[in-house]
KEDRENKOL-634007 format. One record per residue: residue number from 0; residue in three letters; x, y, z of N, C-alpha, C, O in turn. Coordinates in steps of 0.001 Angstrom, whole numbers, plus 500000, padded with zeros to 6 digits. Each point is the difference from the previous one (the first is absolute). Example, Ala and Ser with C-alpha at 12.3 -4.5 7.8 and 13.67 -1.06 7.14 Angstrom:
<recs>
rec num: 0, residuo: Ala, n_c1: 513190, n_c2: 494310, n_c3: 507800, ca_c1: 499110, ca_c2: 501190, ca_c3: 500000, c_c1: 500900, c_c2: 501200, c_c3: 500000, o_c1: 501036, o_c2: 499981, o_c3: 500665
rec num: 1, residuo: Ser, n_c1: 498614, n_c2: 501069, n_c3: 498615, ca_c1: 500820, ca_c2: 501190, ca_c3: 500060, c_c1: 499230, c_c2: 501090, c_c3: 500730, o_c1: 500509, o_c2: 501108, o_c3: 500169
</recs>
This chain:
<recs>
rec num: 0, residuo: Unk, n_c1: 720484, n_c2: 964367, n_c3: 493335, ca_c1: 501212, ca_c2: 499288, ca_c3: 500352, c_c1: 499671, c_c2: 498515, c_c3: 500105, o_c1: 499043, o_c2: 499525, o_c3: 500612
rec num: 1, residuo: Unk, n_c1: 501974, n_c2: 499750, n_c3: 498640, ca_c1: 499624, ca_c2: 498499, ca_c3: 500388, c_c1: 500844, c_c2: 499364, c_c3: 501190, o_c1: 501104, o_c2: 500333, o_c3: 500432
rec num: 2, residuo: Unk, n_c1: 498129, n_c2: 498759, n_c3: 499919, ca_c1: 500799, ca_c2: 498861, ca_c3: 501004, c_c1: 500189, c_c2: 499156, c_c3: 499474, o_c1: 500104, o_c2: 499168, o_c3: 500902
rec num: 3, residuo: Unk, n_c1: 500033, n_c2: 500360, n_c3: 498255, ca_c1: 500339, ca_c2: 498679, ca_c3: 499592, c_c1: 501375, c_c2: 499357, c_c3: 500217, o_c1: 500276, o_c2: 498948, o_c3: 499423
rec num: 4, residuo: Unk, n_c1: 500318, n_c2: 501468, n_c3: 501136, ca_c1: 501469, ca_c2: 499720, ca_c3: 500558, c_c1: 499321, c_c2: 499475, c_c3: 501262, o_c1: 500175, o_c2: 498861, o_c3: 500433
rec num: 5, residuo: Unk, n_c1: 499188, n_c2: 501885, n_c3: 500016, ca_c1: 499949, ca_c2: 499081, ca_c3: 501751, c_c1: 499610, c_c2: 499134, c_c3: 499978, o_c1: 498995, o_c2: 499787, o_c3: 499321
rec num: 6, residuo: Unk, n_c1: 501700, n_c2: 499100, n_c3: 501535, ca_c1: 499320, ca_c2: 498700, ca_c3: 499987, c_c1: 498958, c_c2: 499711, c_c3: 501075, o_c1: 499725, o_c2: 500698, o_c3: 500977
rec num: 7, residuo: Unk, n_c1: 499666, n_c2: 497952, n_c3: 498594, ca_c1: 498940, ca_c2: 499885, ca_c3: 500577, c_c1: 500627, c_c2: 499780, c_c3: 501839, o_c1: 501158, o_c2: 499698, o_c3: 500289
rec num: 8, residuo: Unk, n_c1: 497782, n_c2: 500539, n_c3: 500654, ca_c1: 500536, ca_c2: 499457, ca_c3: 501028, c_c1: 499797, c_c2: 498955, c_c3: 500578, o_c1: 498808, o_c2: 499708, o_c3: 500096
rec num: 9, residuo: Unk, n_c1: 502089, n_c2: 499417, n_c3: 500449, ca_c1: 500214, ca_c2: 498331, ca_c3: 500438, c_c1: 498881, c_c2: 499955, c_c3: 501502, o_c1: 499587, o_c2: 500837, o_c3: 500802
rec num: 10, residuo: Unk, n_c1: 500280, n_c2: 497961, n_c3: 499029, ca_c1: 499315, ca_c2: 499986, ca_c3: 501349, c_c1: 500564, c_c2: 500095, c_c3: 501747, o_c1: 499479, o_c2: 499758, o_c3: 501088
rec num: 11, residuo: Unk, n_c1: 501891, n_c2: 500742, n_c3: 498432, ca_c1: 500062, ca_c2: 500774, ca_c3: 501000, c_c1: 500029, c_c2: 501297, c_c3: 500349, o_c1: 499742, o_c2: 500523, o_c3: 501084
rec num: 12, residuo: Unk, n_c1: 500572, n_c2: 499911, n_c3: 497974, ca_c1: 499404, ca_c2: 501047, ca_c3: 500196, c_c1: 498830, c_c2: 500842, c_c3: 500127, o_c1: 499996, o_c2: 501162, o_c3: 500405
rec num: 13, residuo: Unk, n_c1: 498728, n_c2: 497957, n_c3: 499108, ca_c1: 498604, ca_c2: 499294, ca_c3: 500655, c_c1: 500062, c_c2: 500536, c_c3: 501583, o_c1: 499629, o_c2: 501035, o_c3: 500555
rec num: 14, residuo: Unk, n_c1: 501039, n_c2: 497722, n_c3: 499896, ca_c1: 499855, ca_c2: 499089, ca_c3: 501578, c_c1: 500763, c_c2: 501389, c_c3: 500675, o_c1: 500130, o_c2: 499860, o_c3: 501216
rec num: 15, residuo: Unk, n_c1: 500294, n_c2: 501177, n_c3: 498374, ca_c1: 500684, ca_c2: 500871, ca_c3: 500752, c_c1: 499381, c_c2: 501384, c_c3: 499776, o_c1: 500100, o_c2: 500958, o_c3: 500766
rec num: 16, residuo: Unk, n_c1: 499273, n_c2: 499001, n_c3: 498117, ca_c1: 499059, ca_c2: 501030, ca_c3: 500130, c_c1: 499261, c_c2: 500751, c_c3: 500837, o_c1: 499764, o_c2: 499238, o_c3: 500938
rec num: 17, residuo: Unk, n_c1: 499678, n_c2: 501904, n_c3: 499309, ca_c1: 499876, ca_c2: 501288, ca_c3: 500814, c_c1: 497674, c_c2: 499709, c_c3: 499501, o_c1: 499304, o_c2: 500908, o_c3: 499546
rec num: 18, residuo: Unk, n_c1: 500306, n_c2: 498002, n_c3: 500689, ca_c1: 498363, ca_c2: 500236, ca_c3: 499448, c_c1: 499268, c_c2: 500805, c_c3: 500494, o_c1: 500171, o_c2: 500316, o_c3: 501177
rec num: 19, residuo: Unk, n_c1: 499124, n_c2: 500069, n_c3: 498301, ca_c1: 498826, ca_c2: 501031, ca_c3: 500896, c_c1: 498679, c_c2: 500056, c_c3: 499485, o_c1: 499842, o_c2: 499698, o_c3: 498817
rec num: 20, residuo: Unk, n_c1: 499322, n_c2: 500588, n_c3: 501773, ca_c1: 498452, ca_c2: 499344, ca_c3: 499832, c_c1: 499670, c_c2: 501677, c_c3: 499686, o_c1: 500694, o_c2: 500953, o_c3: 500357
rec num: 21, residuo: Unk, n_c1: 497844, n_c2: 499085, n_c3: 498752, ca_c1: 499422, ca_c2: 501213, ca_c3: 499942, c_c1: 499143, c_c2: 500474, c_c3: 501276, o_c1: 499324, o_c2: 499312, o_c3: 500765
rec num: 22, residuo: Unk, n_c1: 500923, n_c2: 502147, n_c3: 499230, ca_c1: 499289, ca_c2: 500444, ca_c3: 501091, c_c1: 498705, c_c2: 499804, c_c3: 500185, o_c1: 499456, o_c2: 499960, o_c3: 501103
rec num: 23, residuo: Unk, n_c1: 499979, n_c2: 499904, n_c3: 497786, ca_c1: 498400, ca_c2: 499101, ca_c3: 499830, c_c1: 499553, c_c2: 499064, c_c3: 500348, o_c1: 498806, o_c2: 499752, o_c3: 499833
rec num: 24, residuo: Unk, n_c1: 502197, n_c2: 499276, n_c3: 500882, ca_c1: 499702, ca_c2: 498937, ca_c3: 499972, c_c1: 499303, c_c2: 499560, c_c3: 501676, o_c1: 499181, o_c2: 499128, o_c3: 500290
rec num: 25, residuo: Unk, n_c1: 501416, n_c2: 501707, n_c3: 500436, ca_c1: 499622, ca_c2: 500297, ca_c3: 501696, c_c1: 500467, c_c2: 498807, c_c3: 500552, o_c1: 499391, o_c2: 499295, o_c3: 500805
rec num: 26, residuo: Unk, n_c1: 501510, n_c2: 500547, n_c3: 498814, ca_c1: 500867, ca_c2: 498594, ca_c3: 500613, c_c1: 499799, c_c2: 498759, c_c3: 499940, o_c1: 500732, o_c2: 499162, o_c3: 500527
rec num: 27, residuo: Unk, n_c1: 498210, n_c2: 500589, n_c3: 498797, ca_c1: 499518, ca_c2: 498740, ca_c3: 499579, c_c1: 500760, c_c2: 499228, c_c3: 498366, o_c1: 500591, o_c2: 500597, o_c3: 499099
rec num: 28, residuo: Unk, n_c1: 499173, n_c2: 498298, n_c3: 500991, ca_c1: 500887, ca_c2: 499168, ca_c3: 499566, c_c1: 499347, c_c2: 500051, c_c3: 498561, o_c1: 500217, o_c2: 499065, o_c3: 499230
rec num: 29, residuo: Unk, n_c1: 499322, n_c2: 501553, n_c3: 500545, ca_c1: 498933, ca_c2: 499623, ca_c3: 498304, c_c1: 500232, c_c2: 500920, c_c3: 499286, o_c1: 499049, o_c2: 500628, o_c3: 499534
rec num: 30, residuo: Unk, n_c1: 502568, n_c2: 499818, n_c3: 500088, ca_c1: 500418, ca_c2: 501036, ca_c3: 499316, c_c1: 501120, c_c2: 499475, c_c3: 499005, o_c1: 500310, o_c2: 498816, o_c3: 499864
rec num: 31, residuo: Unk, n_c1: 500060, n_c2: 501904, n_c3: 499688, ca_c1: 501593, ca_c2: 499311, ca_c3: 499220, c_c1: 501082, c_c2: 501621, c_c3: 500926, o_c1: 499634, o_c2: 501093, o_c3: 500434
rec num: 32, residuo: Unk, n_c1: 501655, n_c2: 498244, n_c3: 499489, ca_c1: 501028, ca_c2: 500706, ca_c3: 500658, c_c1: 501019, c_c2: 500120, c_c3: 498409, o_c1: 499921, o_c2: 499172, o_c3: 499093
rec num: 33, residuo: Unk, n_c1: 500804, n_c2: 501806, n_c3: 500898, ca_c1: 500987, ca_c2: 500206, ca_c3: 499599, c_c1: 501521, c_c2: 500393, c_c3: 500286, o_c1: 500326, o_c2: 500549, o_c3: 501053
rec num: 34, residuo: Unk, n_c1: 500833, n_c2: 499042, n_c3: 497657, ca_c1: 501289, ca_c2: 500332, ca_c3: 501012, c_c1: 500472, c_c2: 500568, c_c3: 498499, o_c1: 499720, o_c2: 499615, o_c3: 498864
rec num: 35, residuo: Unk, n_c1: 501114, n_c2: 501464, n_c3: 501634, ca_c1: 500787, ca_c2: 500718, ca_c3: 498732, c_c1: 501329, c_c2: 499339, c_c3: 500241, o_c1: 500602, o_c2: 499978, o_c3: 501074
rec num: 36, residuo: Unk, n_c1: 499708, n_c2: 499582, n_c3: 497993, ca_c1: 501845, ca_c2: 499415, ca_c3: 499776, c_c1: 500641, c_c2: 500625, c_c3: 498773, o_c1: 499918, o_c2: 499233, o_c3: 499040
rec num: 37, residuo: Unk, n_c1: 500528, n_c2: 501599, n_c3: 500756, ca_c1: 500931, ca_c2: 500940, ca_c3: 499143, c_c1: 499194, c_c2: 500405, c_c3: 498959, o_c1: 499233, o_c2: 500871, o_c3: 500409
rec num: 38, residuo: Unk, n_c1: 500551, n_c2: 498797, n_c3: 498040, ca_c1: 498571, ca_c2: 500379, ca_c3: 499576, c_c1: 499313, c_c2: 499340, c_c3: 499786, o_c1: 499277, o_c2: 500306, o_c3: 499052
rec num: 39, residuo: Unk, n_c1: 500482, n_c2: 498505, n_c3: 501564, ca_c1: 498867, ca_c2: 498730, ca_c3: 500420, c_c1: 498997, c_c2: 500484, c_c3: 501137, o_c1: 500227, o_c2: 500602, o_c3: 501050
rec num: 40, residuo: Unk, n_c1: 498650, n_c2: 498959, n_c3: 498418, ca_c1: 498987, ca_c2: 500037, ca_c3: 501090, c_c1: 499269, c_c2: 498486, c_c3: 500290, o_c1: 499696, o_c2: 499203, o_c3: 499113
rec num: 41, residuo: Unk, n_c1: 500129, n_c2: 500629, n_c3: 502125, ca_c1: 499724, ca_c2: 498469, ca_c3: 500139, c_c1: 498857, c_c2: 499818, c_c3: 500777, o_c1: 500140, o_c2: 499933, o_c3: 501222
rec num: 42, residuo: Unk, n_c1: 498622, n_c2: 499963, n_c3: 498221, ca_c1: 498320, ca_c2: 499529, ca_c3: 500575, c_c1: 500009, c_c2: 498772, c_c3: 500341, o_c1: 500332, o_c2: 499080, o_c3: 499252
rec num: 43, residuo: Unk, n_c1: 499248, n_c2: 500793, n_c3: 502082, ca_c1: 499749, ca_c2: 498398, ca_c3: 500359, c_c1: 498198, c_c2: 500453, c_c3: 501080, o_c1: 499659, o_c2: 501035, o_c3: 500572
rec num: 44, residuo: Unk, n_c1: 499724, n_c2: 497782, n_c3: 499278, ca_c1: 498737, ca_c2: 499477, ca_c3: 501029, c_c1: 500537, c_c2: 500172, c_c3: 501266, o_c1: 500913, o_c2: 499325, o_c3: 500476
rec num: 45, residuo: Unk, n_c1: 498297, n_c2: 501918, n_c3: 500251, ca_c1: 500629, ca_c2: 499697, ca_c3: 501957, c_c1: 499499, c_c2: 498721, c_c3: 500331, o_c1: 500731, o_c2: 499425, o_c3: 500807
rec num: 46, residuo: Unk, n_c1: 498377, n_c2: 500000, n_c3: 498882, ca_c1: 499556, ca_c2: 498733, ca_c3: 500513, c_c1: 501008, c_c2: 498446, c_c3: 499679, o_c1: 500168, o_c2: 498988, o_c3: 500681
rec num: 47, residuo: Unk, n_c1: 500345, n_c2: 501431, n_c3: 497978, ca_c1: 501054, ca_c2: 498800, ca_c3: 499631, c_c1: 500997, c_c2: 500420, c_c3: 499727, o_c1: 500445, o_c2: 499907, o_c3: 498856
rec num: 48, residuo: Unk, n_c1: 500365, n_c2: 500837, n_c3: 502393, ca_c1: 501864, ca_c2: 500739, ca_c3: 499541, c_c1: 500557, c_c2: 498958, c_c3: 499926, o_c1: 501135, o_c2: 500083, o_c3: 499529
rec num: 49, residuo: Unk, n_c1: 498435, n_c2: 498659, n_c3: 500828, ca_c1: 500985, ca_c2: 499241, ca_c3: 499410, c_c1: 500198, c_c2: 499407, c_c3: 498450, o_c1: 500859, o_c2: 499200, o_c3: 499630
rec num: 50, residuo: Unk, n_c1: 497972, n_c2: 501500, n_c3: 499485, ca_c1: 500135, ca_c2: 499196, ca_c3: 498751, c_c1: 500680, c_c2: 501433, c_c3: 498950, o_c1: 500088, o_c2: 501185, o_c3: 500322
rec num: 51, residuo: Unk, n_c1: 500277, n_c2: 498200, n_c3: 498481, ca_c1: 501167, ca_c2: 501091, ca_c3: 499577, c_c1: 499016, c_c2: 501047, c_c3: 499621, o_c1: 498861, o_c2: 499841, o_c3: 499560
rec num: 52, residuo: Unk, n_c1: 501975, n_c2: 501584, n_c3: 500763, ca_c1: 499475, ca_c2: 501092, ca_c3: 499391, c_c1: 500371, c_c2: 500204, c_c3: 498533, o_c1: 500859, o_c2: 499369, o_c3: 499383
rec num: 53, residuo: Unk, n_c1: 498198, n_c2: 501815, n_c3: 500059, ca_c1: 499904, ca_c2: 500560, ca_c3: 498807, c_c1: 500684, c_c2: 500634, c_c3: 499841, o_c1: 500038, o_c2: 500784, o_c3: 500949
rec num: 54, residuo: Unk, n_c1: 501200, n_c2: 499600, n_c3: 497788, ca_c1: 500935, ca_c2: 501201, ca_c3: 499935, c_c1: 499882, c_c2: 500559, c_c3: 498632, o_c1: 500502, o_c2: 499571, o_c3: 498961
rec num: 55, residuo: Unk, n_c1: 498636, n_c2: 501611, n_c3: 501255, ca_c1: 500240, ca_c2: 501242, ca_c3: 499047, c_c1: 501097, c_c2: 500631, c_c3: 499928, o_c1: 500723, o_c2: 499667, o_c3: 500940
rec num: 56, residuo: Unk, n_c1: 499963, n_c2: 501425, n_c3: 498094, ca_c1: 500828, ca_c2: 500742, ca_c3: 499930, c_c1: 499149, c_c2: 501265, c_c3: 501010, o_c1: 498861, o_c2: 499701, o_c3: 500358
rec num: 57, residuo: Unk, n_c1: 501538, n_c2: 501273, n_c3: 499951, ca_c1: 499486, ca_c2: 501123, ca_c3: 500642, c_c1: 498977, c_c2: 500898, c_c3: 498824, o_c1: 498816, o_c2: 500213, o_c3: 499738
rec num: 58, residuo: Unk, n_c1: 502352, n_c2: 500067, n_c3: 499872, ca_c1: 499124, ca_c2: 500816, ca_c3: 498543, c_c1: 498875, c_c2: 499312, c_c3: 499752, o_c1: 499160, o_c2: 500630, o_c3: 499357
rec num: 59, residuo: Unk, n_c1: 500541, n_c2: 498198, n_c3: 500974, ca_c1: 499160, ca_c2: 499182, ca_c3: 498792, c_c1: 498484, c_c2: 499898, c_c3: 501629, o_c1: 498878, o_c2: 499524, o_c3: 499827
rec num: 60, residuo: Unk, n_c1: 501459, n_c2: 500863, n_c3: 501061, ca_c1: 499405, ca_c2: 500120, ca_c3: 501291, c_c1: 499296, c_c2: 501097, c_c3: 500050, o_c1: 498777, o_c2: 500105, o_c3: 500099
rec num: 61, residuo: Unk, n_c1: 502356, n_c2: 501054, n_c3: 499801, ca_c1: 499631, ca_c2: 501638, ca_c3: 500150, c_c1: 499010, c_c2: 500229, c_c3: 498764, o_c1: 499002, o_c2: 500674, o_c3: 500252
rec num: 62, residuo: Unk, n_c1: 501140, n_c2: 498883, n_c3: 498537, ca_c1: 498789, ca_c2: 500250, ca_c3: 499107, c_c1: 498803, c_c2: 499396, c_c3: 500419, o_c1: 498871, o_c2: 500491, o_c3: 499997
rec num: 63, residuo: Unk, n_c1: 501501, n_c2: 498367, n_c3: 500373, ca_c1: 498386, ca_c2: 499299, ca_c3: 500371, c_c1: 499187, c_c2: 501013, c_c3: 501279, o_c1: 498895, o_c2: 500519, o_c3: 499843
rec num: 64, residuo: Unk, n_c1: 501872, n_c2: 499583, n_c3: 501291, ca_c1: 499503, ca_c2: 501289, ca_c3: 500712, c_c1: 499967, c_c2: 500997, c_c3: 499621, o_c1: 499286, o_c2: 500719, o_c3: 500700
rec num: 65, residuo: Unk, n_c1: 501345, n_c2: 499981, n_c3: 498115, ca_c1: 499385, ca_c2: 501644, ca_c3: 499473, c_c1: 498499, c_c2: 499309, c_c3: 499339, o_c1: 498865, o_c2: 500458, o_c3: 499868
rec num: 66, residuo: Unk, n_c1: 501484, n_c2: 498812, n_c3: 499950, ca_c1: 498681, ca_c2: 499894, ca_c3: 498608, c_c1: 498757, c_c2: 499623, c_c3: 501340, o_c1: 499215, o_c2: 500935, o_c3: 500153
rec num: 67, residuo: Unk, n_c1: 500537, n_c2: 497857, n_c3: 500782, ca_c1: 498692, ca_c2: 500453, ca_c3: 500508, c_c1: 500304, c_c2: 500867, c_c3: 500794, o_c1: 500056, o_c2: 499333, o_c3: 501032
rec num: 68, residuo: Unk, n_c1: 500231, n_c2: 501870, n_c3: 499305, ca_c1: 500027, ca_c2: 500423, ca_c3: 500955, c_c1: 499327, c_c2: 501685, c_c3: 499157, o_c1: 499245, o_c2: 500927, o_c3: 500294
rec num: 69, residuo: Unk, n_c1: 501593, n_c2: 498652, n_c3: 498598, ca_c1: 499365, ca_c2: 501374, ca_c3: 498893, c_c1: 498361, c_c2: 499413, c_c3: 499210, o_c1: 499263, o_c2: 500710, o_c3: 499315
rec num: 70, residuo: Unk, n_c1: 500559, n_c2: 498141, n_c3: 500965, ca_c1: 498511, ca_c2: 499646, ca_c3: 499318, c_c1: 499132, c_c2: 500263, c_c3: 501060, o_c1: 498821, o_c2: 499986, o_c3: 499646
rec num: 71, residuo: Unk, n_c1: 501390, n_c2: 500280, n_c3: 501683, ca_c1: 498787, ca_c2: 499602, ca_c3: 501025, c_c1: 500285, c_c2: 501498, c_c3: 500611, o_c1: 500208, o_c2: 500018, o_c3: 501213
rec num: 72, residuo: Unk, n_c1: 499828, n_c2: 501205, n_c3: 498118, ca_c1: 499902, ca_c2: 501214, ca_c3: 500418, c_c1: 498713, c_c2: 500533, c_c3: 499185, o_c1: 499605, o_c2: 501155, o_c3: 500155
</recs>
């Protein structure tokens, strides 16, 4: 299925975003956080949330995690 209809999301919808850090990270600041916004996924530095995040499509996310997650078994 494509997304290509969805548009990208504005930076507010950024600034209102739901982020969350990996459980790996043990609360420390030297991780990247992510926020899902409809089928956008948005990577930013916990150390610099204030500089703009990265936006993948989801699909284009979920392959990158099948693929290492299926190489390191």
């Amino acid at each position: 299925m494509s997304n290509t209809s969805t548009p990208r999301p504005s930076r507010h919808d950024l600034s209102t975003a739901l982020w969350r850090k990996s459980s790996y990270s043990g609360g420390a600041n030297d991780c990247v956080e992510i926020a899902e916004i409809r089928t956008w996924v948005a990577i930013r530095d916990s150390k610099n949330s204030g500089q703009e995040a990265l936006l993948f499509r989801r699909n284009t996310v979920s392959a990158f995690t099948t693929a290492i997650t299926t190489s390191h078994r």
